[in-house]
C-alpha positions as CSV (number, residue, x, y, z in Angstrom):
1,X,107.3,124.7,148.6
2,X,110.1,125.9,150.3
3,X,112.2,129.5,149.7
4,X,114.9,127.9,148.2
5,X,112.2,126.1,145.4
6,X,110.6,129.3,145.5
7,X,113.9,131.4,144.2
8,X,114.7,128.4,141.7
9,X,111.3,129.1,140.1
10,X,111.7,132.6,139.9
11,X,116.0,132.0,138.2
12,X,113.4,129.7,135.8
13,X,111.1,132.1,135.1
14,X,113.8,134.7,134.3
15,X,115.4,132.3,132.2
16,X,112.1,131.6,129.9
17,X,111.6,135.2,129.9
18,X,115.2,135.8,128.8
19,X,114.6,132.6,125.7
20,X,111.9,135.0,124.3
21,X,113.9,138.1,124.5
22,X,116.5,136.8,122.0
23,X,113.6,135.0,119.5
24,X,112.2,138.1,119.0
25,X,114.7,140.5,118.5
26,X,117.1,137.9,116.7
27,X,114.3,137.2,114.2
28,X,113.8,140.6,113.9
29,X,117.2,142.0,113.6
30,X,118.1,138.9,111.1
31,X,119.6,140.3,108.0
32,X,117.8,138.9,104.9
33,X,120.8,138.9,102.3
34,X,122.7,136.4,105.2
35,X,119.9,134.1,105.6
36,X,119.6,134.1,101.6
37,X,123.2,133.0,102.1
38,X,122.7,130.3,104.5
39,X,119.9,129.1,102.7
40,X,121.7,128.7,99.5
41,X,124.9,126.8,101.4
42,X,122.5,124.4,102.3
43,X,120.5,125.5,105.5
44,X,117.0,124.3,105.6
45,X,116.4,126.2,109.0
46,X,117.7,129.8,107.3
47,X,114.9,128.8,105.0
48,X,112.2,128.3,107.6
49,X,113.3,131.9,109.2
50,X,113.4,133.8,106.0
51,X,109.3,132.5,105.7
52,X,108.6,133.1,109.6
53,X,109.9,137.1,108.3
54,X,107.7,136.6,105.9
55,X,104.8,136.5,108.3
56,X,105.9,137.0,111.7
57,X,102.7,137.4,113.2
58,X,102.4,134.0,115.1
59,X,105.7,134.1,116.2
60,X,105.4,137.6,117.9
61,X,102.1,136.4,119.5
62,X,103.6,133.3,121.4
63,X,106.7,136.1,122.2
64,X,104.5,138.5,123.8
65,X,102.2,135.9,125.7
66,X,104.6,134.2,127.0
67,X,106.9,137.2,128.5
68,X,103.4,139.0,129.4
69,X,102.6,135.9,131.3
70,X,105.9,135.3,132.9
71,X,106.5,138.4,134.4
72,X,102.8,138.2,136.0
73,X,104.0,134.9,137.3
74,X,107.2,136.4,138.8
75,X,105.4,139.0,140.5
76,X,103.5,137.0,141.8
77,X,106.3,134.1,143.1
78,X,108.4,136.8,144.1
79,X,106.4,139.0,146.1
80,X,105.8,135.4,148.0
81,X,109.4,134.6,148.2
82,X,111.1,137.9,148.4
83,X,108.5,139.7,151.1
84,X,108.9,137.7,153.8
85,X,113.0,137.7,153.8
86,X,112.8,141.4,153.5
87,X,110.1,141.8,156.4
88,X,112.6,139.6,158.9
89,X,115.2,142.1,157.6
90,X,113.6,145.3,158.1
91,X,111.9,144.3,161.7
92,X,114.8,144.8,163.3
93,X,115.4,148.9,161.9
94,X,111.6,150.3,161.2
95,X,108.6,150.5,162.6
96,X,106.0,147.6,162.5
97,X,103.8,149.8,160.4
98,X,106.4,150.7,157.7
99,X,108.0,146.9,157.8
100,X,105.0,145.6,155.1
101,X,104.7,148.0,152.5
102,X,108.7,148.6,152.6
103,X,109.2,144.8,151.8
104,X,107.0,145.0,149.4
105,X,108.7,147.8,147.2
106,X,112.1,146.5,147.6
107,X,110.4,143.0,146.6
108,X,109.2,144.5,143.8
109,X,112.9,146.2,143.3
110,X,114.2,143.5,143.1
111,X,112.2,141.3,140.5
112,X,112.0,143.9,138.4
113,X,115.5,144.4,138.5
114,X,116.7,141.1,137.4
115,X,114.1,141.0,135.1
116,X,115.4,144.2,133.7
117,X,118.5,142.8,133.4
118,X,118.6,138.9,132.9
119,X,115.0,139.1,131.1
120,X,115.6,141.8,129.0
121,X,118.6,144.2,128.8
122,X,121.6,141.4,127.9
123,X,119.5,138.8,126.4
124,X,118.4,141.3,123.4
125,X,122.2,142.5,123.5
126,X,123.2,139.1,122.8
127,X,120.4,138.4,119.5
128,X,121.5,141.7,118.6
129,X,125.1,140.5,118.4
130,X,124.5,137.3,116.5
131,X,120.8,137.9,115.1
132,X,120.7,135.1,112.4
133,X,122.8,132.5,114.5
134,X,120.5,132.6,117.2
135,X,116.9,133.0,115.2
136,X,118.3,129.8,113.5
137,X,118.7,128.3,117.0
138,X,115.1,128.9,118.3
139,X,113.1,128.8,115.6
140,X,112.5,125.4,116.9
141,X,111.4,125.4,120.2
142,X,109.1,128.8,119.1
143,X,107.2,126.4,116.9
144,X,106.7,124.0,119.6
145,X,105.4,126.7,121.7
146,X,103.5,127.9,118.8
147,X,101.9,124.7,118.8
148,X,101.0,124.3,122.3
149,X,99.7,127.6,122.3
150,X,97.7,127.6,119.1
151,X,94.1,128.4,119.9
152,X,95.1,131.5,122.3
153,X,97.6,133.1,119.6
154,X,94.8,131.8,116.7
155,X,92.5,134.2,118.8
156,X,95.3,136.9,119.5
157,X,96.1,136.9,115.5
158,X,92.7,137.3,114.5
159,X,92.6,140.6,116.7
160,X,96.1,141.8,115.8
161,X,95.2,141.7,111.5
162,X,91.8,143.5,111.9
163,X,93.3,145.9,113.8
164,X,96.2,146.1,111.0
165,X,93.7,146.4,108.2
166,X,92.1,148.8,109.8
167,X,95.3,151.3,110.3
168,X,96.2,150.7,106.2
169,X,99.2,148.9,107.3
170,X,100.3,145.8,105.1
171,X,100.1,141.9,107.3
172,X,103.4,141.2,104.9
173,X,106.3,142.3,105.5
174,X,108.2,143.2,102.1
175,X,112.1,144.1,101.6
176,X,112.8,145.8,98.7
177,X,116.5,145.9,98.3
178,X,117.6,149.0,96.5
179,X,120.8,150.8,94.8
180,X,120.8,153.2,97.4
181,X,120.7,150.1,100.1
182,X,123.8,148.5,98.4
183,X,125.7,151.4,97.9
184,X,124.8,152.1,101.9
185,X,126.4,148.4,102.5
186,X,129.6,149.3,100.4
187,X,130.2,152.8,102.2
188,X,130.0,150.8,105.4
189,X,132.4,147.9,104.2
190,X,134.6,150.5,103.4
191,X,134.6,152.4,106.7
192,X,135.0,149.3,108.7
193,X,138.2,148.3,106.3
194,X,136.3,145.5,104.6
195,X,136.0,147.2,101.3
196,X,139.2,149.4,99.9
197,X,138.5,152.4,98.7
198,X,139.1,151.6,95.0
199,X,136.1,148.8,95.5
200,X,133.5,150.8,96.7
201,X,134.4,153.5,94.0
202,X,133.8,150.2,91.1
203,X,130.7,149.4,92.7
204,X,129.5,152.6,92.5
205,X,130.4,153.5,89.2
206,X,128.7,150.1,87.8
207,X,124.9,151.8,89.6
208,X,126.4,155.0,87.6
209,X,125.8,153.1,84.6
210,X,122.2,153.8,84.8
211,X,122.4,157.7,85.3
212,X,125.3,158.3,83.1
213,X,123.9,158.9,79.6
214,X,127.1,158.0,76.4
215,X,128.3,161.6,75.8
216,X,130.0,161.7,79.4
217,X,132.2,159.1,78.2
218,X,132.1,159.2,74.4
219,X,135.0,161.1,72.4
220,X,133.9,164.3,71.5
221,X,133.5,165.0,67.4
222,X,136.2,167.5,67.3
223,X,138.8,164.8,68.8
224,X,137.5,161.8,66.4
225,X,140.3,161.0,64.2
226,X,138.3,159.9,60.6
227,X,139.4,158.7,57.4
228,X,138.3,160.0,54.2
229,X,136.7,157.0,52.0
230,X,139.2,158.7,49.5
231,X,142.4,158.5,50.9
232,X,145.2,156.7,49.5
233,X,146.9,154.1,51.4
234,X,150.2,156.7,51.8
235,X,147.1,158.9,53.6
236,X,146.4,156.2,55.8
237,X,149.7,155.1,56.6
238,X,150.8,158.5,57.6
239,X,147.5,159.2,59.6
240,X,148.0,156.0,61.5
241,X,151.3,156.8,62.2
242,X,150.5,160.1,63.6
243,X,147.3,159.4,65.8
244,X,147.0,155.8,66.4
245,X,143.4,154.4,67.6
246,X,142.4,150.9,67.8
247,X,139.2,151.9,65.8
248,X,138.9,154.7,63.0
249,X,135.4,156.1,61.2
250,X,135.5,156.4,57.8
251,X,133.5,159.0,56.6
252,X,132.8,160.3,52.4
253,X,133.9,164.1,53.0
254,X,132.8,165.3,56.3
255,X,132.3,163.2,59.6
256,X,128.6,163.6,59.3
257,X,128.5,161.3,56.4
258,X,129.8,158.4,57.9
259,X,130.4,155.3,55.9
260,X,131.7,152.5,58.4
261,X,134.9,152.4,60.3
262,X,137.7,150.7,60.2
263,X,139.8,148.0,62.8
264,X,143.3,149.0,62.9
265,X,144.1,145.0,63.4
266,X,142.3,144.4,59.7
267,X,144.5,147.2,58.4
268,X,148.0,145.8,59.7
269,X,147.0,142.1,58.0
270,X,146.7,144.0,54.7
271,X,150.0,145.8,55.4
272,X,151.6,142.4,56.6
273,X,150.2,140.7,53.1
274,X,151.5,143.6,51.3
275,X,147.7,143.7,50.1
276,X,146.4,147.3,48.6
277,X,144.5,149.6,50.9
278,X,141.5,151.1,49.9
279,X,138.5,152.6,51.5
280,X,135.8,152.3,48.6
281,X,135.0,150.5,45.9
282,X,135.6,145.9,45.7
283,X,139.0,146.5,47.8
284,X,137.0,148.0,50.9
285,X,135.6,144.3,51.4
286,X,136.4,142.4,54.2
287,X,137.9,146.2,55.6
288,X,135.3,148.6,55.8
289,X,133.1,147.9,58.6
290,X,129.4,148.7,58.7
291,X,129.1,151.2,61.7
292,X,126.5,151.0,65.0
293,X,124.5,154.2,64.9
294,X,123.1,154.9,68.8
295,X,121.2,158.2,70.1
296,X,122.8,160.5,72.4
297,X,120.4,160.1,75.2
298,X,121.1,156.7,75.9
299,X,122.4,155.4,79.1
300,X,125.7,153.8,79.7
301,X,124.2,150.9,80.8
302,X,121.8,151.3,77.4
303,X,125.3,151.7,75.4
304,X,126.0,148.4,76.4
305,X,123.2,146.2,75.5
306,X,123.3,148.0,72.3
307,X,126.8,146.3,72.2
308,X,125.6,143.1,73.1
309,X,123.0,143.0,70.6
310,X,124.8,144.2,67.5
311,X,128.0,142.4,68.5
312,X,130.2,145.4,68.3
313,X,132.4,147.1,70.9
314,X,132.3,150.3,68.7
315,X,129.5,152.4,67.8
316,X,128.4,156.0,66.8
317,X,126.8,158.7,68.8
318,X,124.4,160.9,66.6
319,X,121.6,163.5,67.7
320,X,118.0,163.9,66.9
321,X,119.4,165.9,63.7
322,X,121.6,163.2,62.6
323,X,124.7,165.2,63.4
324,X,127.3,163.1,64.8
325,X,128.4,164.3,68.2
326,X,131.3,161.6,69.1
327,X,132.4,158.0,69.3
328,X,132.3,155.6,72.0
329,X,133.9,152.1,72.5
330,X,133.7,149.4,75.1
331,X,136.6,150.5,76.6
332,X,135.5,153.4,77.3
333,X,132.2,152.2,79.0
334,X,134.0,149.9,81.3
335,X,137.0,152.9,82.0
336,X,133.8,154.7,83.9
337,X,134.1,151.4,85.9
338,X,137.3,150.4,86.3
339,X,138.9,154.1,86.0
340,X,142.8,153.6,84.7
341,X,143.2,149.8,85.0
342,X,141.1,149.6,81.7
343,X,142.2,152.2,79.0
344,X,145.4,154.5,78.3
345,X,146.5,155.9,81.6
346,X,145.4,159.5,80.4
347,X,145.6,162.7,82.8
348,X,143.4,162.9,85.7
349,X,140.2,164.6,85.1
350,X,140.3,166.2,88.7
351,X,143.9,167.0,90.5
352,X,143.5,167.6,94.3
353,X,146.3,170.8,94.9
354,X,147.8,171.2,97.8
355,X,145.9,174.6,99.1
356,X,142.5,173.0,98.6
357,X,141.5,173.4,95.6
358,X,140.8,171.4,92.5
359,X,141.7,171.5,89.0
360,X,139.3,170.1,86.5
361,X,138.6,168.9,83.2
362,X,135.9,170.6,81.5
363,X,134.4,167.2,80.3
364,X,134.6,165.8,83.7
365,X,131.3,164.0,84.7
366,X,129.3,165.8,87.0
367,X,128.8,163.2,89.0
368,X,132.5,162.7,89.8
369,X,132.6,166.3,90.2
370,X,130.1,165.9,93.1
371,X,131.5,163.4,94.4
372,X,135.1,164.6,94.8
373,X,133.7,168.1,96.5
374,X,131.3,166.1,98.2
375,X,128.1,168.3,97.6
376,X,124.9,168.0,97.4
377,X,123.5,168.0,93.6
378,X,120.0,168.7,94.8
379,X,120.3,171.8,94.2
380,X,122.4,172.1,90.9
381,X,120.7,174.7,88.3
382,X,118.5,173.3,85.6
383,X,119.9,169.4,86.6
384,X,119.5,166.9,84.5
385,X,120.2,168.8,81.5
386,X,123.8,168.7,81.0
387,X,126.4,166.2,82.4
388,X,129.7,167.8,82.6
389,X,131.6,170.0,84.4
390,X,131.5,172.2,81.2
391,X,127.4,172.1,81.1
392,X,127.4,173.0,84.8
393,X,129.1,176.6,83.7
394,X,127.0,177.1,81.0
395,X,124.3,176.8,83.1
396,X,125.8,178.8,85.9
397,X,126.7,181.9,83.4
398,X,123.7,181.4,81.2
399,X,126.5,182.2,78.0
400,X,129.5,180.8,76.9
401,X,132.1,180.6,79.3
402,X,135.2,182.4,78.4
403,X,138.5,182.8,80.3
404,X,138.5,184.2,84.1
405,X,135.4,183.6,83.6
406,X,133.5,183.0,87.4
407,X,130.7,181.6,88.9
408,X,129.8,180.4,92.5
409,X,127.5,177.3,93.8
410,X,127.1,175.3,96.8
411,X,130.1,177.1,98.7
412,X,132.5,176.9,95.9
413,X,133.9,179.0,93.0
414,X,134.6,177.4,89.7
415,X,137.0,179.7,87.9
416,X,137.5,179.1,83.8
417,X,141.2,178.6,83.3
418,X,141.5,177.7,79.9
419,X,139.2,177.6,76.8
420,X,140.2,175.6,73.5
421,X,137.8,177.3,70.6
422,X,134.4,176.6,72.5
423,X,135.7,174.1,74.5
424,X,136.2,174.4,78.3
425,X,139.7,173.3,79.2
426,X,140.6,173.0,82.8
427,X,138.1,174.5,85.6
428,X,139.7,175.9,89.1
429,X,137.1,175.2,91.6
430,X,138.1,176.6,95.1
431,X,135.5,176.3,98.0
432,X,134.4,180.0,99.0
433,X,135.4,180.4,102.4
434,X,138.6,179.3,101.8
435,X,139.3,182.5,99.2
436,X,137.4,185.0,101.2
437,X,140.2,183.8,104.1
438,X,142.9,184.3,102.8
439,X,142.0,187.7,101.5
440,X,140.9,188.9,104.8
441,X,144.5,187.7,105.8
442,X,146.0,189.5,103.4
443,X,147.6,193.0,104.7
């Protein structure tokens, strides 16, 4: 065989080398939620890749015997080929006793070098690239080299899962997708301008659903607007008048004792047939409603199955001592969601001002208090326990927060500005170094 067959072997060999590069790392760079997509357009071969991930063994057997064996090969081809052209070379400037061993390293340069390259280096840049497009492509050919070389890699395999028993680690490999996986996705759409801003914040309020428990978006007790099961209808008229809802309770003397509730839709066809209003006795039928009763530890996500079940979209939130503590309607579930496309467009429960700080509601979710100072709630004091802004100053003054009161965590200072009754009001929180700044700078 002459040189020039000899160097064509060796571009070959390179070539092979460089085929196995990209079916290893494209199957293993592969994203699983794309094949699942590919496989449901219609792809049998996304299929057949998402199993091979399944149990890749065999597959990175045939790899790693065949580039093991090709680069033996080209060392040994190369040395053949490459040697002699750099002996006739380096006869003419060194010393007959140097000439050998120096064509040998620079043979050896060399191979390795384009196998560096051609073999290695690009061809896994490229499967990293377009990983499923390209594990789609040789999935193929590997199983026809899988086939050929079936007793060696059964024999290799065999090795490879007693040794991986042995070191506790599992033959399968298993993809749990999580929450915290999505919500990884969705901050990266959003970076790389795939996602707006206002769609990653939906997507993660709907995982919220499962961590937010109904008081952080029920209305409280002291702003439920109720009917007494005694009123006349000039009572109702006015109160409807004055505070409109969609949905009012209807309670016999204080809201604890809650009767039903009733639509504000049934009341208007009664006013529109010029039909008597009452809310007890035979002229409540077909008006008063019987009311959904739902613990106050319940989940968001819990609030609406309960919904689902009972066929409501209005319910009532009531404590371990039957106490009611608020209401809560569908619309306000999904506002957590959709923020002010769904719902009145109230005032924002956190104001960015213009020197840095923030001004908050009291009953603003700590969560969204998190998120908009972007701290860590690790370590928040005795978390869990309370789910507003307003809990999170109890717990930091360990009393009832009054105004001017202060209190400092995780580099900021949450200031009480304003306190209706017991009720926190608006919360200045201003991060720490910011303040002690500005009074350093001041003369």
């Amino acid at each position: 065989m002459g040189p020039g067959a000899e160097l064509l072997v060796i571009l070959l060999l390179i070539a092979c080398s460089a085929f196995f590069s990209v079916a290893e790392i494209a199957l293993a760079s592969s994203r699983r939620l794309r094949l699942r997509q590919l496989a449901d357009q219609g792809d049998a071969r996304a299929e057949r890749v998402l199993a091979v991930q399944e149990q890749p063994g065999n597959y990175f057997t045939v790899v790693q015997i065949a580039q093991n064996m090709l680069a033996i090969l080209a060392g040994v081809v190369g040395d053949g080929v490459l040697s002699p052209l750099f002996t006739a070379a380096l006869v003419r400037v060194l010393p007959a006793a140097n000439v050998a061993p120096v064509a040998s390293v620079l043979s050896f340069a060399a191979i390795t070098t384009g196998f560096i390259l051609f073999a290695d280096l690009f061809p896994r840049r490229l499967a990293m690239a377009e990983p499923e497009r390209l594990a789609i492509r040789v999935l193929r050919p590997m199983h026809w080299f899988t086939g050929i070389l079936r007793p060696v890699v059964w024999v290799f395999k065999r090795t490879t899962d007693v040794l991986m028993r042995a070191a506790g680690v599992p033959e399968r490999r298993h993809d749990q997708i999580t929450s915290a996986d999505i919500l990884a996705m969705t901050a990266a759409g959003a970076k790389a301008g795939v996602l707006h801003a206002r769609e990653q914040q939906v997507i993660e309020n709907l995982f919220e659903l499962d961590t937010r428990i109904v008081e952080s978006a029920m209305t409280p007790r002291q702003h439920v607007v109720y009917f007494l099961a005694s009123d006349d209808e000039a009572g109702i008229r006015a109160r409807i008048a004055q505070e409109p809802h969609s949905t009012y309770l209807v309670c016999d003397g204080d809201i604890d004792r809650v009767v039903g509730y009733v639509d504000t839709a049934d009341l208007f066809a009664r006013m529109v047939r010029q039909q008597p209003i009452r809310l007890q006795g035979e002229e409540s039928q077909g008006l008063l409603r019987k009311a959904l009763f739902i613990p106050d530890r319940l989940t968001l996500s819990e609030v609406l199955g309960e919904f689902r079940q009972a066929h409501e979209d209005f319910a009532v939130i009531v404590n371990e001592y039957s106490l009611v503590l608020g209401v809560i309607t569908l619309n306000d579930v999904m506002s957590t969601v959709m923020g002010s496309l769904v719902g009145p467009q109230d005032e924002e429960q956190i104001v960015r001002r213009d020197d840095g700080s923030w001004l908050m509601d009291g009953m603003t979710p700590v969560g969204d208090v998190l998120r908009a100072l972007g701290a860590d709630g690790d370590t928040l004091p005795q978390r869990g326990q309370y789910d507003t802004l307003a809990g999170l100053m109890m717990a930091l003054l360990r009393r009832m927060p009054r105004r001017t009161d202060r209190a400092e965590w995780g580099g900021f200072r949450f200031e009480v500005l304003d306190v209706d009754s017991l009720r926190i009001d608006q919360v200045l929180v201003t991060p720490v170094a910011t303040t002690d700044e500005q009074r350093r700078a001041q003369p």
